[in-house]
C-alpha positions in Angstrom: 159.5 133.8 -150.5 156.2 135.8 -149.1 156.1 135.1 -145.3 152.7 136.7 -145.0 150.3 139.2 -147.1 147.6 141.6 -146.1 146.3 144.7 -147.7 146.4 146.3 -144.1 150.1 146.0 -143.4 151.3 149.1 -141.4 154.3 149.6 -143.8 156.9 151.5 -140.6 156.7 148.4 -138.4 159.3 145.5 -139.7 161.9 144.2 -137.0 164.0 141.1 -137.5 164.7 139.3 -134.2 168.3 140.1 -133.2 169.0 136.0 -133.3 167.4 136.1 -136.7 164.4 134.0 -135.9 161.1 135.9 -135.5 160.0 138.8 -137.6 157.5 141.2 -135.9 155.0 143.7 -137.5 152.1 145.5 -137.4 148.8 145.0 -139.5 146.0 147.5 -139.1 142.2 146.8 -138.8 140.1 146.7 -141.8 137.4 148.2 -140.1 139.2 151.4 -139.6 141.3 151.4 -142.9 142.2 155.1 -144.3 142.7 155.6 -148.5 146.4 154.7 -147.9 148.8 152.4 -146.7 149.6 153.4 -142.9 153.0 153.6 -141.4 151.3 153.1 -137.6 149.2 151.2 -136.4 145.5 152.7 -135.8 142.7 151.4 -133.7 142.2 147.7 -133.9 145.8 146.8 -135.1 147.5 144.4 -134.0 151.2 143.9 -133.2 152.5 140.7 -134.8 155.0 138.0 -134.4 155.8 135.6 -136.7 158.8 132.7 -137.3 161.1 134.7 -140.0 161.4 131.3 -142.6 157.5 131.2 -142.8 154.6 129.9 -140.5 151.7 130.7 -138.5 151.7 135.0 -136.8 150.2 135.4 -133.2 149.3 138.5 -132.4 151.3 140.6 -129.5 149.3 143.5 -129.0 146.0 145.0 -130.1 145.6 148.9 -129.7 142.0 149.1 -128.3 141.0 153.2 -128.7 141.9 156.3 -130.8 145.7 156.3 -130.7 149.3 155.4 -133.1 151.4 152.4 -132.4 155.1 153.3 -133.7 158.2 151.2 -133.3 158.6 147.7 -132.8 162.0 146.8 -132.0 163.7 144.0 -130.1 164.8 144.6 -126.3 168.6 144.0 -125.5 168.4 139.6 -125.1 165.4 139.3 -127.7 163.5 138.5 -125.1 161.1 141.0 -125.4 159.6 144.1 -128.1 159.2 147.7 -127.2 156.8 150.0 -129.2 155.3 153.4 -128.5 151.7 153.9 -127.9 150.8 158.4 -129.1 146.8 159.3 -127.6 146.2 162.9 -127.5 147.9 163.2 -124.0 150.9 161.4 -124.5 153.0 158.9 -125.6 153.7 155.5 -123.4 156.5 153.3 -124.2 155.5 149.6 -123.8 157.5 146.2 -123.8 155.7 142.8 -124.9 157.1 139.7 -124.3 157.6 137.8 -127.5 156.0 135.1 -126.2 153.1 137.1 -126.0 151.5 138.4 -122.3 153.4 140.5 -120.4 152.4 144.0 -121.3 154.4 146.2 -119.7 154.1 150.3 -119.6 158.1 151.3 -119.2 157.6 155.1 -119.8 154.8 157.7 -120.1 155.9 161.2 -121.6 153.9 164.3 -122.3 153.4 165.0 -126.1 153.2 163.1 -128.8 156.4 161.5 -130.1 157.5 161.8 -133.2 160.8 160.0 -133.3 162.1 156.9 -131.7 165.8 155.5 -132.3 167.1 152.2 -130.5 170.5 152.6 -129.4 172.6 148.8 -131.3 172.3 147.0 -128.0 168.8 147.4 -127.3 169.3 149.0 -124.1 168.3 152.6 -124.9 165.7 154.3 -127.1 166.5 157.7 -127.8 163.8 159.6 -128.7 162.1 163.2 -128.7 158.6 164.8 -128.4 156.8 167.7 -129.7 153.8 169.8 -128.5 152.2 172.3 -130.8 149.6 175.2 -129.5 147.7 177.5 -131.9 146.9 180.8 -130.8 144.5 183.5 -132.3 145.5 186.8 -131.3 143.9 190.4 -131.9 145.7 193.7 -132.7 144.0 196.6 -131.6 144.6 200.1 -132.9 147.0 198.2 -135.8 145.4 200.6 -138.6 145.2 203.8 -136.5 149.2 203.4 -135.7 150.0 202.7 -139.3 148.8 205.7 -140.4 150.2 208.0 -137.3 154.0 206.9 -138.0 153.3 207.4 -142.1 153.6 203.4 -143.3 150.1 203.3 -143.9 149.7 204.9 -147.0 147.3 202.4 -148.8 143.2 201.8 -147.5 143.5 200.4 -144.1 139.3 200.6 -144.4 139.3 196.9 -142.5 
C-alpha cells in the first residue's frame, strides 16, 4: 500500500515509531531540488510525520537556510524525534516533539557530522565528526637540492 509519494523524498530519512504507529520522513523543497534524489534534507525541507497505515503528514520541522538535515529517529518513550542539523560551522543535534512544537537544540558540536547511530533504547546517539583543512604549501630550493645530493638527474628547468 503507498502511504505517500513525492518526487522530493530525501531517500536516508525513514523511521518507524517504536510503538509502530507513526512513520517519519523527510521530503525536500522543490525549489531547491539537485539532478538526484537526496539522502538529506536541504533548504526548505521539511521533516515529516505521518500515521504508518495511511493518512494525512504534518510537517515537524522545516530547515530554513543553507544546511543538511540527517537522522530522524525516535527518542527512548516515542515521545519525541531527534535529527542532526550540519551548517558550515557545525552540527546541532535537535529533538521535536511528535506532536509537533517543541524544538529543542540538545547538542551543538564543531564539524560537520558524518555519522549518527542510535543506541536500541533510544537513549544515546553515538556519533562522530570530521573537519577537513586544505593547505597550499611552497618548497623552496627543491630543484637546487635535488641536484646537489645527485637525485636530480632529469630537467628540473621549473
Amino acid at each position: 500500500m503507498e502511504l505517500y509519494q513525492d518526487p522530493q523524498l530525501a531517500t536516508g530519512i525513514i523511521s518507524l515509531s517504536p510503538d509502530g504507529s507513526d512513520l517519519v520522513f523527510g521530503v525536500n523543497d522543490p525549489a531547491h531540488a539537485t539532478l538526484y534524489v537526496e539522502a538529506r534534507l536541504h533548504e526548505g525541507g521539511k521533516l515529516m510525520i505521518m500515521p504508518s497505515n495511511g493518512g494525512n503528514a504534518r510537517e515537524l520541522f522545516t530547515l530554513d537556510g543553507p544546511g543538511r538535515v540527517g537522522g530522524g529517529w525516535w527518542g527512548a518513550e516515542g515521545a519525541a524525534i531527534v535529527f542532526a542539523v550540519r551548517r558550515e560551522n557545525g552540527t546541532t543535534f535537535m529533538r521535536v516533539s511528535r506532536d509537533g512544537g517543541g524544538l529543542q537544540r540538545l547538542r551543538e558540536t564543531p564539524g560537520r557530522g558524518v555519522a549518527f547511530s542510535p543506541s536500541p533504547d533510544g537513549r544515546r546517539v553515538a556519533f562522530f565528526t570530521q573537519e577537513n583543512e586544505a593547505e597550499i604549501w611552497v618548497m623552496e630550493y627543491l630543484v637546487a637540492a635535488l641536484r646537489e645530493s645527485g637525485d636530480g638527474g632529469g630537467d628540473w628547468s621549473l
